[in-house]
PADRENRO-114972 format. One line per 4 residues: number of its first residue (from 1); for each residue x, y negated, z negated of C-alpha. Coordinates in steps of 0.1 Angstrom, whole numbers, always signed. Layout:
N
NUM = X:Y:Z | ...
This chain:
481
1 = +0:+0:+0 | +15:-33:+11 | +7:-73:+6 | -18:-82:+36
5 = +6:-101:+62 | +2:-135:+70 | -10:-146:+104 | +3:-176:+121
9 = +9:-187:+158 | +42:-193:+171 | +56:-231:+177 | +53:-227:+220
13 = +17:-214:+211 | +7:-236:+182 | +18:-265:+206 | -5:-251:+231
17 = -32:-250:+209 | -26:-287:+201 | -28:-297:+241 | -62:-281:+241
21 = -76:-304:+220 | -61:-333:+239 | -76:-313:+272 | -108:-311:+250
25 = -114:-344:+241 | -105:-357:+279 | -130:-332:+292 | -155:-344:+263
29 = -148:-383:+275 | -159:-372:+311 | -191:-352:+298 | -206:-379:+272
33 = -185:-415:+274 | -165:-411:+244 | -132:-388:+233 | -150:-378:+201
37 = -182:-364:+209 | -197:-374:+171 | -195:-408:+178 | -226:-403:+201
41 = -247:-379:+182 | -269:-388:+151 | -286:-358:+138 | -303:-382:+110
45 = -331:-395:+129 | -332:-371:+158 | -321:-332:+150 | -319:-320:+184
49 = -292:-296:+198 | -277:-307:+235 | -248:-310:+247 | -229:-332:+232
53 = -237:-318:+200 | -222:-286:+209 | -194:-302:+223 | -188:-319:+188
57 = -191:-293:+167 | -168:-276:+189 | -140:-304:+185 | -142:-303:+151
61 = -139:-264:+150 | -109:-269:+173 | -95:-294:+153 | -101:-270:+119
65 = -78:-242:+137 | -51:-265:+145 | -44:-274:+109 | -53:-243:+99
69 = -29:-226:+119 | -4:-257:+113 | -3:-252:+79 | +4:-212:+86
73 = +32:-222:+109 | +48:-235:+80 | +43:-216:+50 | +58:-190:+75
77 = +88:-211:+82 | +90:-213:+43 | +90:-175:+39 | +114:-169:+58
81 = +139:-186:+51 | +140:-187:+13 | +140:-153:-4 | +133:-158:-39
85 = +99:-182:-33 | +77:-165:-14 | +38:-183:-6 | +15:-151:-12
89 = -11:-141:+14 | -38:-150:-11 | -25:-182:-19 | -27:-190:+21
93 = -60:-177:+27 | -74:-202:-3 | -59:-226:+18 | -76:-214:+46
97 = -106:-218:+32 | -101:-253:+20 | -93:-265:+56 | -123:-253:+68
101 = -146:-267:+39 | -129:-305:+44 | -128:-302:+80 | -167:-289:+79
105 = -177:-316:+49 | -161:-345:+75 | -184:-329:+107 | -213:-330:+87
109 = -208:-371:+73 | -199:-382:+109 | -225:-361:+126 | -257:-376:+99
113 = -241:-407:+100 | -250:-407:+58 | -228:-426:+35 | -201:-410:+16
117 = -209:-414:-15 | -240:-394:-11 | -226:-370:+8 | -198:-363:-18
121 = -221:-361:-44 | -248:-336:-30 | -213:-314:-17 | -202:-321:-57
125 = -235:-308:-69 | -235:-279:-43 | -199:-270:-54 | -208:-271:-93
129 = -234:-243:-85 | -216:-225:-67 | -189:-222:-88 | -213:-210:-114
133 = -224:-186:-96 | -195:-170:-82 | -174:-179:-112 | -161:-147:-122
137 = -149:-139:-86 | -132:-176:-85 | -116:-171:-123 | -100:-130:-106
141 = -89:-152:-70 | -73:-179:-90 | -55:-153:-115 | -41:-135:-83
145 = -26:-168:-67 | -14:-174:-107 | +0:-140:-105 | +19:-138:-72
149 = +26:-178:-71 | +46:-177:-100 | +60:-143:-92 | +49:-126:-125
153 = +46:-96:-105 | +53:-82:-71 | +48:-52:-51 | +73:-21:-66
157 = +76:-44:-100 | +82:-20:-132 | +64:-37:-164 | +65:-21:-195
161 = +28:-27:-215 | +37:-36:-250 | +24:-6:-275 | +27:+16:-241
165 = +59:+39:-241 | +68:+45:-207 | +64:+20:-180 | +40:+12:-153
169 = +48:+9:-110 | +26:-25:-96 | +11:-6:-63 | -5:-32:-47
173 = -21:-70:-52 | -52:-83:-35 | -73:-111:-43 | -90:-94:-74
177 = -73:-67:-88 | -41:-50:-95 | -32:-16:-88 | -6:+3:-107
181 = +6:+38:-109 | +15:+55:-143 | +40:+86:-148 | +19:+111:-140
185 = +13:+90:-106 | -24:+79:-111 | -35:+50:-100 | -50:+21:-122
189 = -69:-8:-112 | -63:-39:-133 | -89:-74:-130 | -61:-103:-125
193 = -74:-117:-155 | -74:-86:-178 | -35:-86:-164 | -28:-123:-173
197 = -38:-114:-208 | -18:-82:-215 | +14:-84:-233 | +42:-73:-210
201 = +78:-72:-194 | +88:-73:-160 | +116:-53:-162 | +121:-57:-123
205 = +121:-98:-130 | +151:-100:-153 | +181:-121:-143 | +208:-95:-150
209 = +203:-54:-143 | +186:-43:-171 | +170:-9:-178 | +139:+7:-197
213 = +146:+11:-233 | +140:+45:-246 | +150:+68:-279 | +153:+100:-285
217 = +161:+118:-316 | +168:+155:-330 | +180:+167:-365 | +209:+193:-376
221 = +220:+208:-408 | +238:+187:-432 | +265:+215:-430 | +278:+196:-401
225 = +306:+161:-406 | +280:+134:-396 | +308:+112:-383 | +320:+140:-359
229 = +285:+143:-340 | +283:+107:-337 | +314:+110:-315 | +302:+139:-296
233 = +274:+118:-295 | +292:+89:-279 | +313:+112:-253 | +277:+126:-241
237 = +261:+95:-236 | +298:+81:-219 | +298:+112:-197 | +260:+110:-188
241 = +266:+72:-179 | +295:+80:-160 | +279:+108:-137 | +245:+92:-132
245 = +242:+54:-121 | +199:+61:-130 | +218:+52:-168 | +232:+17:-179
249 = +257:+10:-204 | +236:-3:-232 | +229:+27:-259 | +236:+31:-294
253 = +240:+62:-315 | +231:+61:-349 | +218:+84:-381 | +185:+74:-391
257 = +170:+101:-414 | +184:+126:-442 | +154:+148:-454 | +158:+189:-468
261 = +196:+194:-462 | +190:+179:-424 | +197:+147:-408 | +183:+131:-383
265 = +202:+116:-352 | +188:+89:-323 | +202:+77:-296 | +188:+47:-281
269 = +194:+38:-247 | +183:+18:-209 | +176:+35:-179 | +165:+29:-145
273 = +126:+25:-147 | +119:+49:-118 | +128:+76:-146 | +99:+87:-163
277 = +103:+93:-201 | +100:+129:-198 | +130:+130:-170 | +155:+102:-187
281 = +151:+127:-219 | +157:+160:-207 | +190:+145:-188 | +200:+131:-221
285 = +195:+165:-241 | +217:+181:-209 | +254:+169:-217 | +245:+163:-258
289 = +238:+202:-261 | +267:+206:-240 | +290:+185:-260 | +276:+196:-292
293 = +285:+231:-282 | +319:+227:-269 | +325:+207:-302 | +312:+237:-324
297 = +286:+219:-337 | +262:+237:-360 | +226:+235:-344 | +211:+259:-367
301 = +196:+257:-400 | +211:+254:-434 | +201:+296:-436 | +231:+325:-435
305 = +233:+346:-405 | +257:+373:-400 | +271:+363:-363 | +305:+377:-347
309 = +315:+341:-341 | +317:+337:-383 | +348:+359:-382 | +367:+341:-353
313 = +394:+312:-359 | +386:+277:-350 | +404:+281:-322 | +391:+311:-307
317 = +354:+303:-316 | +365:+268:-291 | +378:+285:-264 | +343:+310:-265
321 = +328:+276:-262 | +341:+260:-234 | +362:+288:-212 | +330:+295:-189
325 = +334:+258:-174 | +371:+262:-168 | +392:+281:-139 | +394:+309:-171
329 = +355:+318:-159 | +377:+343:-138 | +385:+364:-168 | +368:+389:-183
333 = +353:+386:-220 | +384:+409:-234 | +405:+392:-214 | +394:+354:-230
337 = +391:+379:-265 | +435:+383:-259 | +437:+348:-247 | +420:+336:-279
341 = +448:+349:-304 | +478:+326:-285 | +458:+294:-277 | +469:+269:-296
345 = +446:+236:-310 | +462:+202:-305 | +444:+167:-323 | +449:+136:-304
349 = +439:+98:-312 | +428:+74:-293 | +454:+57:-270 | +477:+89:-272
353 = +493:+96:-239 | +481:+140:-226 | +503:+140:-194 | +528:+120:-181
357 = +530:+117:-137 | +560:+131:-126 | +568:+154:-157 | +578:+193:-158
361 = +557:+211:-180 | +542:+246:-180 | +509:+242:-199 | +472:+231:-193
365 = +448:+222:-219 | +409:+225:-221 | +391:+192:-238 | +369:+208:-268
369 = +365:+174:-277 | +370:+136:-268 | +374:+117:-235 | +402:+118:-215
373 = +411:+91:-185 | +435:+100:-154 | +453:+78:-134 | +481:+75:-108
377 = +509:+46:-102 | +502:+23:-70 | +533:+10:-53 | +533:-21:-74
381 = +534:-1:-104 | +499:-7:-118 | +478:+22:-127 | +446:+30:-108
385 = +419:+57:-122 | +410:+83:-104 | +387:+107:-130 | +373:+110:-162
389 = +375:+141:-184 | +351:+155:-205 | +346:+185:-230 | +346:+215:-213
393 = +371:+198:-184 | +405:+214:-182 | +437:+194:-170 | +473:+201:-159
397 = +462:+236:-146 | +483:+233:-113 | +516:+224:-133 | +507:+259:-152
401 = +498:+279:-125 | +526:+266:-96 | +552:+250:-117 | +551:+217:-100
405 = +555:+185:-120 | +526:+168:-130 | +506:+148:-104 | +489:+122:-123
409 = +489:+101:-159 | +465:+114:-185 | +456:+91:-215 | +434:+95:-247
413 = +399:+68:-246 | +389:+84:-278 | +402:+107:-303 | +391:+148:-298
417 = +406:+179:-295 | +429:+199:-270 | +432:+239:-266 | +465:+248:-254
421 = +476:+274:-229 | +515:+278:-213 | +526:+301:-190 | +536:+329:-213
425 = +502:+329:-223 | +483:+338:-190 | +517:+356:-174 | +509:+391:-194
429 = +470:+389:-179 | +486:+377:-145 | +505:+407:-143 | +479:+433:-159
433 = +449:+420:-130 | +469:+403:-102 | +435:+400:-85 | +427:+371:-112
437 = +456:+349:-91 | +432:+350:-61 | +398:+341:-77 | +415:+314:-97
441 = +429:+299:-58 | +389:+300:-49 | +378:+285:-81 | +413:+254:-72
445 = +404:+252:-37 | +365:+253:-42 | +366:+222:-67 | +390:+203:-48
449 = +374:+204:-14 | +337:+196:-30 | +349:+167:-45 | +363:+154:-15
453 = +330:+166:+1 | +347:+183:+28 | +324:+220:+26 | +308:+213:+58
457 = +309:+235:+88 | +330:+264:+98 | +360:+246:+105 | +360:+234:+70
461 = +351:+272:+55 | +383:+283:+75 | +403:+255:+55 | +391:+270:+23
465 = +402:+303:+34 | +438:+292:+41 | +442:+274:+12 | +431:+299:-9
469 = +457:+318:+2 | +484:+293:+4 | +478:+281:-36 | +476:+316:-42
473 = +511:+327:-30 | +526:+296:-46 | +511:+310:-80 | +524:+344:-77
477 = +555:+334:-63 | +559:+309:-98 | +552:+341:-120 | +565:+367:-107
481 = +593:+354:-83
């Protein structure tokens, strides 16, 4: 549903239109003596319809249509060329409407011949009734030019309804009503007046890009360091930020209720108002849950429970945790079981340099927790990022698995925790399931090639292949010799 469009004549045709009353009124001095055909007509002492009445009503009808479509002419000259001000269709067609009701109140004094005065005050009378009678129509046409003239709301506006907690889509205008679409995609229609009187924000109207405001909460056992899920908290709401655009910078986590050995957390956030409440939510809970969990987290009650994890070692319950969204997805659950005794955990603050570019070192290291930033040296020396890591990222995995020195910087933005792996490490599972070489090349190649959005076509597929094959020769070559 769109604004109705505004009809005006070109200039070349307007300027035609203006001729023709010139040609008119020449034609008219030829047919009756005079170029304006009411000064010869007086239908106050003889109402009879000939010819030059017709042909003076007709002048003045022509002469209503050439202001009318003068004053279209330039309200369309307006529109387009400023882009902020627009002149609405209704607001036009009131004109419209005026023209016509002048041009018709000036036909009817100069064809009576009666004095103004009484004329203006029998068209002041007439008006007064009218406006009675129609005044609830003339209250919803005046609230629409209100509306659109002082751009309170436009077509594809989002306006959030105050007591109301997700937003509302503005469908379409017209001269009496407003029609808007909820988040389950009904449509509303709103009276311009009832609109005028609600209490509401035009979140598409705001100066700067700003967002929907929305909370959501959840509560876990006291068992768990509040301070640490406030920063698992943070990284989530960093990482969701960071992947999806739909999410603005503006949140705040915070604990806001302690209540039978649980506390409740919220996070309060903006986000674009095409999201529905249901939608921003569940892509919230996504990379909390998943930071929570790499972060060992307790999400269970304050209640014993005999699990297999409760007999592990920090370190191995973390690397259970996160291993599945590393290249170690390869190995097999007694494999990550032997891997789990020799990883070691390494704390790092915030500002602590991970890697350094152009280093020799035979180790990688999975983020259980914190942020991690990677960036390279231009020529001039200054650093440019590339990535940001997250928990369940790994980084410095070609260094481990070819030997070569490290490709890019990797600093600390907040301070979490490291799992450590060298080459001893893997070397005794390399050697024991050689095939594990190969599907760690796929898993390499794969990642690399889809974020440089290459997998397209066979040409690229046969790339992948050879690549494969290439990284995994360097990696057995680097192990085994």
């Amino acid at each position: 549903m769109k604004h109705h469009k505004i009809f005006f004549l070109s200039k070349s045709l307007w300027a035609a239109l203006l001729l023709s009353n010139l040609l008119f009124a020449c034609w008219v001095e030829k047919r009756v003596g005079s170029y304006w055909g009411w000064t010869v007509v007086d239908l106050s002492n003889n109402l009879v319809i000939n010819s030059a009445t017709v042909f003076a009503v007709l002048q003045f009808a022509l002469f209503g249509l050439t202001v009318d479509m003068l004053m279209r002419l330039l309200v369309g000259s307006i529109n387009s060329k400023t882009k902020q001000f627009k002149v609405p269709a209704i607001t036009v067609m009131a004109m419209s409407i005026s023209i016509y009701a002048i041009v018709g109140l000036l036909g009817f004094i100069l064809l009576y011949d009666h004095s103004l005065s009484h004329i203006l005050a029998a068209a002041g009378a007439l008006g007064l009734g009218a406006a009675y009678a129609f005044r609830d129509f003339i209250a919803d046409v005046t609230a629409s030019i209100q509306i659109q003239t002082d751009h309170l709301a436009s077509i594809n506006d989002y306006i959030e309804v105050s007591g109301e907690k997700d937003v509302y889509k503005v469908i379409q205008i017209d001269h009496r009503m407003i029609t808007i679409e909820d988040k389950f995609s009904y449509l509303i229609q709103v009276p311009t007046r009832q609109f005028l009187n609600w209490k509401y924000i035009n979140i598409s109207k705001q100066p700067s890009r700003r967002g929907v405001k929305r909370r959501c909460t959840f509560s876990i056992t006291t068992q768990n360091e509040s301070g640490r899920v406030l920063e698992a908290m943070d990284i989530a709401m960093k990482h969701l930020i960071s992947k999806d655009d739909r999410f603005y910078r503006s949140y705040a986590c915070q604990i806001q209720l302690l209540e039978g050995g649980m506390i409740g957390y919220g996070i309060s956030y903006e986000c674009d108002p095409s999201l529905s409440h249901f939608a921003s939510t569940s892509l919230v809970y996504g990379p909390l849950l998943h930071i929570l969990n790499t972060a060992t987290i307790n999400l269970n009650a304050d209640i014993e429970v005999n699990h297999p994890k409760a007999a592990l070692s920090e370190a191995q319950q973390r690397l259970i945790d996160i291993y599945r969204f590393s290249i170690l997805k390869a190995l097999s659950e007694k494999q990550i079981e032997e891997l789990s005794k020799v990883i070691k955990i390494i704390y790092f603050e915030a500002g602590d340099q991970i890697i350094a570019q152009g280093e020799l070192a035979q180790s990688m290291y999975l983020i259980s927790e914190g942020h991690l930033e990677v960036s390279i040296l231009n020529k001039d020396g200054s650093a440019l990022i590339v990535a940001n890591l997250w928990p369940g990222d790994c980084v410095g995995e070609m260094s481990l698995l070819t030997g070569e020195p490290r490709s890019a910087n990797v600093c600390a933005k907040s301070k979490g925790i490291l799992l450590e792996l060298t080459k001893d490490d893997l070397a005794p599972i390399f050697q024991s399931s050689p095939v594990l070489i190969e599907k760690i090349s796929q898993i390499l190649s794969d990642r690399k090639l889809k974020n440089e959005k290459a997998l397209i076509g066979d040409v690229q597929k046969e790339l992948v292949v050879s690549q494969v094959k290439i990284l995994a020769q360097r990696i057995f070559k680097f192990f085994f010799g």
